[in-house]
N, C-alpha and C positions, 0 to 999 in steps of 0.2 A: 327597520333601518334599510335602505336602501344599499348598493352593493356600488363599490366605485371600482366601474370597470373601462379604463382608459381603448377608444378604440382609434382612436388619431392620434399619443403622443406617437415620441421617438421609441423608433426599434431601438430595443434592446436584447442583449444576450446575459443571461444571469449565471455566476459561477460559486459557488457552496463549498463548502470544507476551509480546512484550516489551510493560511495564508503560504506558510511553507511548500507547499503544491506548486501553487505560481513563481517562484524561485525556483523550483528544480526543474519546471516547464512551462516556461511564460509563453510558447505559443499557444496555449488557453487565452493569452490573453491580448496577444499580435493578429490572432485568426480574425476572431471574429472584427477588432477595430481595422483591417484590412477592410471590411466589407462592408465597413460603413455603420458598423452596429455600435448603441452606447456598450458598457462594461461596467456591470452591478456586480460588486462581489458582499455574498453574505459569507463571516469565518468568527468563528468563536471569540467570546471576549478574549481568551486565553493569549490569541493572534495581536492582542493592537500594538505590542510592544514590537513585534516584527514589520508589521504595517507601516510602521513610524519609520524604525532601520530602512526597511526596502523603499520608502517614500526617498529618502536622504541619499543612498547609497546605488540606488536604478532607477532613476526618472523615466528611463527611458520607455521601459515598461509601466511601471504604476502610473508615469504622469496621461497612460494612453485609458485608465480606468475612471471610468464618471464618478460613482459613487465608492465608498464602503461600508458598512458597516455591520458592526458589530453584534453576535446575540447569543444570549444567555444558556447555559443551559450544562449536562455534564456526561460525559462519556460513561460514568459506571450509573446512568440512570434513563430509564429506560423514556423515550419520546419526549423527551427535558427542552429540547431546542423549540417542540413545534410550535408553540404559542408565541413566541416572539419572531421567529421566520414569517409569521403567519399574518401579526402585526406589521410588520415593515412590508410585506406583501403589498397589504389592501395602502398602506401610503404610496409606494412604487405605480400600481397600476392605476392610481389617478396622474399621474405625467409619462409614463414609457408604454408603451406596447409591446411585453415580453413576448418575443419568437420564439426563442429558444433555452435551455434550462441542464445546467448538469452539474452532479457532484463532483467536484474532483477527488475527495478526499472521506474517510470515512464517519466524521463527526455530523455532518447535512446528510447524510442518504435518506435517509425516511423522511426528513421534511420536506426535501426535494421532490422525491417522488408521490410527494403529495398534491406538490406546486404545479409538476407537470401537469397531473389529473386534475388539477381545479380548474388549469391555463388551457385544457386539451392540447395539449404538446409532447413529442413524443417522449418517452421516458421508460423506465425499466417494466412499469406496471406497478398498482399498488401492494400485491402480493411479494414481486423480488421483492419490492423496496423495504417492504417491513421484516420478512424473513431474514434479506442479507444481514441485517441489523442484530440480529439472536441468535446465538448459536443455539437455544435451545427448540427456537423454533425451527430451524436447519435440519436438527434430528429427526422432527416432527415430519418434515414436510420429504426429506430425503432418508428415512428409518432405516431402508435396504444397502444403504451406500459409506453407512456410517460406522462409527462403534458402538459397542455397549458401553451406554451414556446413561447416567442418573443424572437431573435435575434438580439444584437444592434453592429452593426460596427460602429468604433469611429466616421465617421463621418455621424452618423445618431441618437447620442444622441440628437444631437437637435431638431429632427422631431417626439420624443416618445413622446406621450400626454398621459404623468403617471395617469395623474389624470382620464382615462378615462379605466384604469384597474379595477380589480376586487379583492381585498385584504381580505388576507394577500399574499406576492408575495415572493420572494425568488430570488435575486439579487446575479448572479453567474459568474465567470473570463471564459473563454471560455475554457482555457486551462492552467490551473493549479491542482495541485492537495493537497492532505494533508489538504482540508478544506479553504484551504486558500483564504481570499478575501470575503466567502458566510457568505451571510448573510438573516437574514427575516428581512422584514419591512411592518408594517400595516398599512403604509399610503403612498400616492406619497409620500410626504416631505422627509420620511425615504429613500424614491427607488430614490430619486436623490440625496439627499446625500452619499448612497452607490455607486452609480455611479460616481459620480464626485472625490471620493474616490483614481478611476481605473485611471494608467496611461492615456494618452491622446489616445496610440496607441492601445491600448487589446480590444478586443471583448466581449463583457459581453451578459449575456440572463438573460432573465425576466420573471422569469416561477408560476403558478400558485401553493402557496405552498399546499403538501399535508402532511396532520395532519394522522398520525399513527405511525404505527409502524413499527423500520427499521429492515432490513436484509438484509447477502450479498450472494452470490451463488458463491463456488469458484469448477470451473472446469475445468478435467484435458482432453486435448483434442489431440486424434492423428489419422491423417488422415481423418480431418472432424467427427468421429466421438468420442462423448462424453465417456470416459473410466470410469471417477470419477466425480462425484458429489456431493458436498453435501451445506445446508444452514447454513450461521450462525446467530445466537442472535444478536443484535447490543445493545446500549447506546449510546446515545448523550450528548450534553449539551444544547442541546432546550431544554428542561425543565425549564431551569433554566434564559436561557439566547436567544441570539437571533442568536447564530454562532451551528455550528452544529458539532464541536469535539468530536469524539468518545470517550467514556468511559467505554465502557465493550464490549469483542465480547467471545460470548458462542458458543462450535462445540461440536457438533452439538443443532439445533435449540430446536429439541426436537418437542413433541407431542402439537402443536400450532392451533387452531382452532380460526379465527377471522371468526365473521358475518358467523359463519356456514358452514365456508369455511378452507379445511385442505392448512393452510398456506404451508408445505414443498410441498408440490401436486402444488399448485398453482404457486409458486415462481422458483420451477423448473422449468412448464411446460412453463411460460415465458420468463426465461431464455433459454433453448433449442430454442424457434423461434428466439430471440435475437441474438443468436451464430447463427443460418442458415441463419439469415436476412445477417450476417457481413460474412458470406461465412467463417469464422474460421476455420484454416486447424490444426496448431498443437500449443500447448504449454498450457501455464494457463491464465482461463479468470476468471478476480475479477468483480462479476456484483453488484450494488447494486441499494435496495428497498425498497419503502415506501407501506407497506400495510394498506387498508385504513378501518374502522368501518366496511364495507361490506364485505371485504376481497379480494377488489381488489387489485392486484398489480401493481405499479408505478414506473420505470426505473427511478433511480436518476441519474447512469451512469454504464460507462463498462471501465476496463481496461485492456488491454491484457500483464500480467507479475505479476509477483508474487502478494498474496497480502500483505498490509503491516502491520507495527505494530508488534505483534509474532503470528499472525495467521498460518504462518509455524510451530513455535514450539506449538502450541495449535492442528493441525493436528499429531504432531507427536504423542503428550500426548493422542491421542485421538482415533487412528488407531495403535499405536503401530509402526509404521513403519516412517522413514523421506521422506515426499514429495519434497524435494529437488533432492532426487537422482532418481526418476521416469521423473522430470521436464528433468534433463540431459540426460535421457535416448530417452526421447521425442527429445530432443532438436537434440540427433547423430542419428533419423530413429528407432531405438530399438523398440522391442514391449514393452510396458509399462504397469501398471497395480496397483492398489492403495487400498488397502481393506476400506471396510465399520467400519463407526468406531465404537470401542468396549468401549469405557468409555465418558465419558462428561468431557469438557473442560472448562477454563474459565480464561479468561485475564482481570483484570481492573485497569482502571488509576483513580489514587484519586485524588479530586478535592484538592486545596492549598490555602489558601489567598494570596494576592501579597506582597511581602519582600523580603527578603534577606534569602536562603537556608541555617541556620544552620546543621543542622544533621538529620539523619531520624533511627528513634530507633525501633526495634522489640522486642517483649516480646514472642518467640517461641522457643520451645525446639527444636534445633539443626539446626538450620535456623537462617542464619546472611543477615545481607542486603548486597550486591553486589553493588559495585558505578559501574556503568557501562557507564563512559563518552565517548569524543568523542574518534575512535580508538581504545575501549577495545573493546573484542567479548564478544556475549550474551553468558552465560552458556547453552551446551547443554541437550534438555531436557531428562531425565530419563525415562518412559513410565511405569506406571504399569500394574497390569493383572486386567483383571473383577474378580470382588471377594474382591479385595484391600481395603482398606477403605480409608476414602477422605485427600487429601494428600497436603498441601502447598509445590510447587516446588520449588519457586524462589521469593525474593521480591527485585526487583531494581530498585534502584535511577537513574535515566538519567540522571541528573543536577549536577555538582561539587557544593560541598558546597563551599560559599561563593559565588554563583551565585544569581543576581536579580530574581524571579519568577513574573508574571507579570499575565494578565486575561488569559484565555483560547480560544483564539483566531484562534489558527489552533494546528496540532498537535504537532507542533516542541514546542510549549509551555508544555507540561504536564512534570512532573520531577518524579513520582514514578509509579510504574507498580507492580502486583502479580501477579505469575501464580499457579493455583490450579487443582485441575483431582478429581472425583466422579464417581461411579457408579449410583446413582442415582439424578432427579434434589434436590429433597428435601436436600441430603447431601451437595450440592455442595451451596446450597442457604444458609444452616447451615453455612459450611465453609467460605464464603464469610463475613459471619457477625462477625463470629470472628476472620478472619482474621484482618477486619478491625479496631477490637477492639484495636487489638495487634500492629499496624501500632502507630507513634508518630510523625508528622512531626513537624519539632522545625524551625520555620518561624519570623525574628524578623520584623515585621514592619515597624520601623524606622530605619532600615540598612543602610550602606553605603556600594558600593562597590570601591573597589580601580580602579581610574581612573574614577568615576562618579562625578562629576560636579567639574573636578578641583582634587579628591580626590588623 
């Protein structure tokens, strides 16, 4: 059979992952139709129901994308999407001349950088690309950086002799992402009950949990070498609980010393062997870390594609400039290049009781709340100058009112969000508190929603 490789249609720029991406940063998808290129987006069946919303609710964006569609495949299963990516491929490149290629989102990474390599277009390498996709391969390939990690394929749950670990453990899906599935447990009884939890089919690991403090390292990378780097703050909901839902990420980390150890020195410098272990040729890698009382640092994982949450807009607020459009640049060969950031950042998701989403009310001069469901676009962020004084950007709801709210289980659960910018930490710490003074979530307890038990 003969190979249909278009070498005269229309340039195009092709974008991967799930649709939600381009709503929280649609200059993925303003960049490239700036420059003249079509706009192919391939995102999970899961996404058409968003695709629909955001077609209806932001023309302004989607009406600028030529194609989309849709393809199969499943997060707890491992290389599930590439046959169908792969199919609509060979249809594409008898009409478009793809230029350029990138995931935004974590469900397309390994098809993607497959696509790159078949297209010769730059891309993570087929090593990131498969790796970032497994955490168990992550251990493999990065063993020194890690924890003490077991590996359970489904049919070797019943050969694990929990009881003969080392606790507290931390019970995780092999390949999912957004939190979802992990859990701590401080006794076997807990680690196989979370286990039995897992589909029959998904691979899980059973790793030695490490108590500290998190951080991620998001860098910008072309031609093997590292352009931009920088760390950020994290928050969880371990504190509180036993899942590990993020709750605040700060850019930059700022002036950090654990156990006498300069945490940005350290987290970097691990991150850099990380990227050369995974041979990382171009695009963005999301790494994250537990550093420990000592100050050693602890690979929780790596992902190769954007990061998530508003970490893009907390870089922009941060550096003054949008790392969206350096990624696209990266992504067509371009020389690329990302300044050092000039103000501090900071994104947090407030915790809720479980009920039924009445309203969410602010008490701030000239700042309204934003519902931002599924299919609207996030506001883009404004950036100010050093000098400025500390500033509330944005406070938005995720969740339509009159929606259930439930525990904090992975990240698709959390419903409000603020983003804030400081020049220094102390202000921004200031501002956080009274930000959250001025937040009111109106949550009823005894709720019902319409179509819940009959309703």
């Amino acid at each position: 059979m003969q190979h249909t490789h278009a070498t005269t249609g229309q340039e195009a720029f092709l974008l991967t992952g799930a649709f939600r991406v381009i709503c929280r940063n649609p200059r993925f998808v303003t960049e490239p139709a700036r420059r003249g290129l079509r706009v192919l987006v391939l995102t999970p069946e899961s996404s058409r129901p968003l695709v629909a919303l955001a077609a209806a609710r932001s023309p302004e964006v989607t009406g600028l994308i030529s194609e989309v569609r849709h393809v199969s495949g499943a997060m707890d299963r491992e290389a599930s999407f590439n046959a169908d990516v792969f199919a609509t491929l060979q249809e594409w490149r008898a009409r478009y001349r793809i230029v350029g290629a990138y995931a935004m989102e974590e469900a397309l990474v390994e098809p993607t950088g497959l696509v790159c390599d078949a297209l010769g277009l730059p891309g993570p390498g087929l090593r990131a690309s498969r790796v970032c996709r497994s955490k168990y391969l992550q251990r493999a390939y990065a063993d020194a950086l890690g924890p003490r990690s077991l590996t359970v394929p489904p049919g070797r749950r019943a050969e694990l002799d929990l009881a003969a670990l080392t606790y507290p453990v931390v019970v995780k899906p092999a390949a999912r992402h957004a939190s979802s599935g992990v859990s701590a447990c401080a006794t076997a009884a807990e680690a196989d009950l979370a286990l039995r939890a897992y589909p029959e089919h998904e691979t899980a690991l059973v790793e030695q949990q490490v108590i500290g403090e998190e951080f991620s390292v998001e860098s910008l990378v072309q031609d093997g070498e590292i352009r931009f780097s920088s760390v950020t703050g994290k928050e969880t909901t371990e504190d509180g609980a036993r899942t590990f839902v993020e709750l605040a990420h700060s850019v930059p980390a700022g002036d950090r010393h654990i156990g006498g150890v300069d945490v940005t020195r350290a987290v970097t410098e691990a991150n850099r062997r990380v990227l050369a272990a995974l041979a990382f040729e171009n695009g963005v890698a999301h790494s994250e870390w537990r550093v420990t009382d000592r100050g050693e640092p602890h690979l929780m994982e790596i992902a190769s594609r954007t990061p998530g949450d508003g970490l893009t807009a907390l870089y922009h607020l941060a550096c003054g400039r949008p790392l969206e459009d350096e990624i696209v640049r990266v992504a067509l060969g371009e020389p690329a290049a990302f300044p050092a950031p000039r103000r501090l950042a900071r994104q947090v998701y407030l915790e809720h009781p479980p009920g039924v989403l009445r309203d969410v009310l602010l008490d701030w001069p000239g700042v309204r709340v934003r519902w931002v469901g599924e299919g609207d676009l996030w506001p883009a962020p404004r950036p100010g100058e050093p000098g400025d004084g500390p500033v509330l950007r944005a406070v938005l709801a995720l969740r339509e009112a009159g929606r259930r709210l439930g525990p904090l289980r992975s990240s698709d659960d959390r419903a409000v969000t603020f983003l804030i910018d400081a020049d220094t930490p102390a202000q921004l710490d200031a501002l956080e508190k009274q930000v959250r003074a001025a937040i009111t979530l109106r949550v009823d307890p005894d709720g019902t929603v319409p179509g819940e038990d009959g309703c």
